[in-house]
N, C-alpha and C positions, 0 to 999 in steps of 0.2 A: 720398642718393637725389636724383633729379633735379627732380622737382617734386613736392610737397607738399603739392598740391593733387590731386595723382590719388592713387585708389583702393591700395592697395597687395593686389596679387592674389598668392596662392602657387599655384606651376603644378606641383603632383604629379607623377612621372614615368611611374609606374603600373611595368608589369616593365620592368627593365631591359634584358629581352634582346626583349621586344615592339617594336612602332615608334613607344613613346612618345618616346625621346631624339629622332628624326627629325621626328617632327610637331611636337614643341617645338620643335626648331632653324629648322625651316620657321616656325612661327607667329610667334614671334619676330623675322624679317623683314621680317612683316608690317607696312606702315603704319599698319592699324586697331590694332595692338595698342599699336605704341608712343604715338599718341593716346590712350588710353584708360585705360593703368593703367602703373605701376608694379611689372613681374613679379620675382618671386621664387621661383626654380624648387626642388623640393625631390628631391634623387635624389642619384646621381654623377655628379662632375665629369665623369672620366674617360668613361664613357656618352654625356653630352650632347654631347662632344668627338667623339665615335666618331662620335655621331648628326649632326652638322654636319659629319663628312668626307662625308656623303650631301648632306647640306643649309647648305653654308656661312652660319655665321653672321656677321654685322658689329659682333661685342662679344666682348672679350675674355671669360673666364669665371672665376670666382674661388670656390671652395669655401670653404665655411665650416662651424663647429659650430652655432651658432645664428642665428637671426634678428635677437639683441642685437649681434653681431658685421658683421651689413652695413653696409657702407659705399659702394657701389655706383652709380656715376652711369652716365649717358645709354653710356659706350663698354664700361662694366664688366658682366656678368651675377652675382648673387650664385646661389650653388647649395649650399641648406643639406640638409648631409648627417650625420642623427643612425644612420646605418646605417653605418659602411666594410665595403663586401664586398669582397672578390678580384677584382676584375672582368678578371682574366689569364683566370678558369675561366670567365669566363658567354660562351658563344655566342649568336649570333642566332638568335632561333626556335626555342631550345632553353632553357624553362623547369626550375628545380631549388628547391628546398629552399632555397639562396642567395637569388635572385631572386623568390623568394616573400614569404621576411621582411624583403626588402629595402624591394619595392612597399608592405607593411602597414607598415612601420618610415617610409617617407614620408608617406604618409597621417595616421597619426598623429600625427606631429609637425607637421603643420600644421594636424588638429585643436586641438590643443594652444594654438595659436600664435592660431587664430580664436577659441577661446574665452578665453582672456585679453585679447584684444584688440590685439593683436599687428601682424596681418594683417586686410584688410576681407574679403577674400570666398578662396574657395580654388574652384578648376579640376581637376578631375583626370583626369590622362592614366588608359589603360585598365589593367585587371588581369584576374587570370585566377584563377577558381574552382577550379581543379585546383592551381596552382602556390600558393595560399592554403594549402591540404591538406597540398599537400609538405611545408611548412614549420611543419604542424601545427596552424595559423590555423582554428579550426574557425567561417566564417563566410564565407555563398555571395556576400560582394560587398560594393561600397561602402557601399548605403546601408544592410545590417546591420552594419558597424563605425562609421558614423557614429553610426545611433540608441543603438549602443549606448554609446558613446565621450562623447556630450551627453546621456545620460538621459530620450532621448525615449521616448514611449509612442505619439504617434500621427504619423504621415508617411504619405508618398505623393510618388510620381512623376509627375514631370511632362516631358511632352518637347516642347520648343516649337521654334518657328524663327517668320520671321516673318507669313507666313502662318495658323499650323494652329499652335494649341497640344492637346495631348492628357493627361488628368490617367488614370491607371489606376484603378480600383476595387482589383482582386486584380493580384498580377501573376505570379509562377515557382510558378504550380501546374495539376496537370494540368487537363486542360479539364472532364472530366466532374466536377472537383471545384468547379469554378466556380457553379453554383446551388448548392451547399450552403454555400459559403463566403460568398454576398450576406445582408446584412442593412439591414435600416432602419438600423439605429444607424452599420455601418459608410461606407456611403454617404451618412448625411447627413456625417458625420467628414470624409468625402473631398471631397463640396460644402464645407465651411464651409473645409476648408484651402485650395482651390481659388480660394476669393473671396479670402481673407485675401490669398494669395501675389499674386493680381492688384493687388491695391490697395496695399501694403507694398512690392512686389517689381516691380511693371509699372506703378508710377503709373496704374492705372487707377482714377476717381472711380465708377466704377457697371460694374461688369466684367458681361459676360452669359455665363452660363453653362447650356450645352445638356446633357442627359442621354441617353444612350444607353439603348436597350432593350435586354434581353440576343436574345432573340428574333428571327424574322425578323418584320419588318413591325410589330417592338416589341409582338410578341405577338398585336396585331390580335384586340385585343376577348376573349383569355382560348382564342383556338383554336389557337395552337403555344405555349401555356407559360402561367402564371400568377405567376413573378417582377415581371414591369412590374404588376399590380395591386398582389400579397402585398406589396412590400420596397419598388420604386425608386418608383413614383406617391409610396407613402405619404415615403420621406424626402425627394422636392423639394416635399412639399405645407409638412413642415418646415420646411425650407430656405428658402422662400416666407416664413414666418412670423416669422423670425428677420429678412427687410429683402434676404435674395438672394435676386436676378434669377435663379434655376432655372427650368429649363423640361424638359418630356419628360414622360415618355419615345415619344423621337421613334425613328423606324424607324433601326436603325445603316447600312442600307445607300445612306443619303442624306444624314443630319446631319454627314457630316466634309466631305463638299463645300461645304454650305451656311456651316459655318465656316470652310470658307479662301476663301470669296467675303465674306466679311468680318459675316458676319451674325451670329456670335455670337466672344465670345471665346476662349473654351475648350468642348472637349468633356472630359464626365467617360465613358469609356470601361467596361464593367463586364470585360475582362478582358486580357490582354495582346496577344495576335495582332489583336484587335478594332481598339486604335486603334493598336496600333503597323505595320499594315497599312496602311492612309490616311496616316497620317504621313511612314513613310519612301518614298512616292510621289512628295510632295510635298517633303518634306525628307531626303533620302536622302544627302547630302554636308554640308548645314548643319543639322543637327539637333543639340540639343541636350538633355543632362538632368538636369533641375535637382530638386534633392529638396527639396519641400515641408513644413512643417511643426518643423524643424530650427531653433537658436536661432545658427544662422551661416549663413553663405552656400554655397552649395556647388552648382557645376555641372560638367557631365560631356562627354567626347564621349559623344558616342551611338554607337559602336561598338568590337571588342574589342581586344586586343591582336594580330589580324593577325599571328599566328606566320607563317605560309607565306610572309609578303614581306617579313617583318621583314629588316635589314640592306639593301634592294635598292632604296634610293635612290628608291623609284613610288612609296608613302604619300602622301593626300590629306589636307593640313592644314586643310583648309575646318571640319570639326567641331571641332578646337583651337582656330583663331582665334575660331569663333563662342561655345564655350565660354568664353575668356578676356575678351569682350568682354562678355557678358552678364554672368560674374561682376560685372566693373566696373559694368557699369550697374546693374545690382540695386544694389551698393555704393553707390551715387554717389544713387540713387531714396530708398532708406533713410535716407541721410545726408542727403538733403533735408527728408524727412518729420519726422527727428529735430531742425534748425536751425527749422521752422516748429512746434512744438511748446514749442520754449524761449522761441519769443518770446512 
């Protein structure tokens, strides 16, 4: 490896027949990346290869079985492939049963990889909910084979850039189920992982954190709804108690403004359209998503696998690069926080 000093990031491929090989071969390109970390891509060769006749890349590429096996400097890319598919059968933009347990067959081997210590932080290109299925993966997405894969119990998503970070409450469920699904307990859970990941994960010394209402006008005094009294008041009253800077519940159709004008650090969102609406306004090309609470590192693009333009050389690698860079820098935040601990 080239230097030993940066971050050593694994960059997932997500499906192989999506435009994850193309946005890697773009990101990789990039100047910000090669600054920042030490990539290590996890998928097929031959894909990544397909995905740089789109997006030439400036580094040989070199397959490997494991991570043990890299040997890879500044001109070499390693690409650790614990899956060989046929990749004769996979077409572009055409998801299968192959490419299903392909995308999960990467992912988890650089879970694997992060939690022995292996790898600092892992990025992962997009996947797809249905080509999961195909392949018989009964699990709607990254961060359920994450939590489940490191024995977590409590997470939350986070979608940042740099602007506007946004932490979700609830997230892939219908919306009328959204008041039944709020509780004090779960919302203070999603405040306390919220501070934790700002101060761990964003070197922030006193992170401010805003509360969203579920309501319009945050309820306005108990006359469109009684969640901001019944559940969100009472857990930032908590939240308060414990030493974090919570605040709310403030009206949602104002507080994501007031946090990308810098006035607070995060918004805690109470359900998905809420802050992922304000968000991708504002970060709709560099957005990122990073799963809170998790005992590795792990951040995401913020968008899917892009079947309909898979293969067609137009993919926008701005949420890859921004993915891979915050990996490293969470990486590099941590590993500060952990050298000033030992001394």
């Amino acid at each position: 490896m080239k230097d030993l000093h940066l971050p050593l990031v694994a960059i997932t491929m997500g499906d192989p027949v999506g435009i994850g090989p193309e946005i890697i071969s773009k990101a990789l390109c990039d100047p910000r990346i090669k600054n920042c970390c030490q990539p290590v891509v996890y998928g097929d060769a031959r894909r990544l290869k397909a995905g740089a006749l789109l997006a030439p890349m400036d580094r040989a590429v070199e397959e490997i079985a494991s991570i043990h096996d890299a040997r890879c400097d500044a001109h070499t890319l390693c690409v650790v492939n614990p899956h060989p598919v046929d990749t004769d059968n996979l077409a572009w933009g055409h998801p299968s049963a192959a490419s299903g347990a392909a995308m999960a067959a990467y992912l988890e081997a650089a879970i694997d990889d992060a939690l022995a210590g292996r790898i600092s932080a892992i990025a992962t290109g997009p996947i797809n909910k249905y080509a999961l299925k195909m392949a018989n993966i009964h699990f709607n997405g990254h961060t359920e084979i994450l939590a489940h894969r490191t024995g977590t119990q409590k997470y939350a998503m986070m979608l940042a850039g740099p602007r506007l970070k946004v932490v979700l409450a609830t997230i892939h469920i219908r919306l009328k189920q959204v008041s039944k699904a709020l509780s004090e307990e779960m919302i203070t859970t999603v405040i306390a992982l919220t501070d934790a990941a700002l101060k761990t994960r964003f070197g922030l010394a006193s992170p401010r954190i805003a509360v969203a209402g579920l309501n319009p006008h945050a309820g306005e005094s108990g006359l469109f709804g009684d969640e901001e009294t019944r559940v969100i008041a009472p857990a930032i009253e908590s939240s308060a108690s414990q030493g974090i800077l919570a605040s709310g519940p403030h009206p949602p159709d104002t507080i994501f403004y007031r946090a990308s004008q810098g006035e607070f650090d995060a918004v805690v969102a109470m359900y998905h359209d809420q802050g992922l609406g304000p968000f991708k306004m504002v970060h709709f090309d560099d957005g990122v998503n990073t799963t809170l609470g998790l005992p590795i590192i792990r951040t995401s693009v913020d968008h899917g696998t892009a079947y309909d333009i898979a293969g067609k050389g137009i993919a926008s690698a701005e949420s890859m690069v921004a993915a891979i860079t915050m990996a490293a820098g969470q990486a590099r935040c941590l590993n500060r926080q952990k050298d000033q601990a030992s001394i």
